[in-house]
TORSE-558162 format. One record per residue (C-alpha): residue in one letter; x, y, z. Coordinates in steps of 0.25 Angstrom, whole numbers, plus 5000, padded with zeros to 4 digits. Layout:
N
aXYZ ...
//
This chain:
111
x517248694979 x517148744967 x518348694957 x518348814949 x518648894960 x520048794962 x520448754947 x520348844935 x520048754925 x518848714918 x519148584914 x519948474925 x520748394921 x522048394928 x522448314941 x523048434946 x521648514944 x521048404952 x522148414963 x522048554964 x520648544967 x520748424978 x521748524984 x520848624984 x519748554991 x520748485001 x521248635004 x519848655008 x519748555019 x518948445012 x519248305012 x518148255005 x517448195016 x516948305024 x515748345015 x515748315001 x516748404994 x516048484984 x516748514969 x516048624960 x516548584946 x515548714942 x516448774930 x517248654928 x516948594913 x517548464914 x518448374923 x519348264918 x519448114924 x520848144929 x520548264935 x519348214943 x520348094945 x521248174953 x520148244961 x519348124966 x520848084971 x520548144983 x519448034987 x520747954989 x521148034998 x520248025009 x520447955020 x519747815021 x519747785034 x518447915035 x517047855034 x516647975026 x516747975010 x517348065001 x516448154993 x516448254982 x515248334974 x515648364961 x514748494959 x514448514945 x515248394939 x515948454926 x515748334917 x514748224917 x514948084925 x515648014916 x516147854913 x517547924914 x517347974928 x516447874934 x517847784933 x518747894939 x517747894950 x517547754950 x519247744950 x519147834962 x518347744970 x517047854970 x515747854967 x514947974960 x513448004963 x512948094954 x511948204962 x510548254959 x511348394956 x512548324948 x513448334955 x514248244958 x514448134972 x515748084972 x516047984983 x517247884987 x516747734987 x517147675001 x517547524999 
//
C-alpha cells in the first residue's frame, strides 16, 4: 500500500494521519500476520515519532494467543534510522532489521 495514495501530506506527523492510514489497511483485510504488511512511504519526505508512535499501535493490537508475529515493511523509509526512533520502536516492544534494499523489517519481540 502506497501512503500517498491514503494521506495527502508530505510530511506525517499527526496521530490522526497515522490512524487514518491503520484504517485504511484494516479496511483492506490485513491483520498484520497474514503476510508481512507492505507500506510504500515513496513520496513521503519525513515522518515524525508521534506519528510512527500511533501507527506501530497497531502491533498491540494483535492477538497474542496466534503463534504468528506481527510484520511490517517499511518501503522506502522517508527518514534515516534514528537514536529517536530506535526508542519508539524499542518503547513498542519491536525489533527493526534493516534490509539489503533499505527497507525496513519491523517485527514484534515475543516474550
Amino acid at each position: 500500500m502506497r501512503v500517498r495514495d491514503v494521506l495527502d501530506e508530505r510530511i506525517l506527523i499527526t496521530r490522526e494521519s497515522a490512524r487514518a492510514l491503520l484504517k485504511s489497511i484494516h479496511s483492506n483485510g490485513s491483520d498484520f500476520l497474514d503476510v508481512p504488511v507492505v507500506i510504500d512511504f515513496e513520496g513521503v519526505e519525513g515522518i515524525a515519532p508521534s506519528f510512527l508512535d500511533e501507527f506501530l499501535s497497531a502491533f498491540e493490537l494483535v492477538d497474542d494467543t496466534k503463534s504468528a508475529k506481527a510484520q511490517l515493511i517499511i518501503k522506502n523509509p522517508p527518514i534515516r534510522l534514528s537514536l529517536k526512533i530506535e526508542a519508539v520502536l524499542r518503547g513498542r516492544g519491536i525489533s527493526v532489521t534493516i534490509q539489503s534494499d533499505g527497507d525496513w523489517l519491523l517485527a514484534e519481540k515475543r516474550k
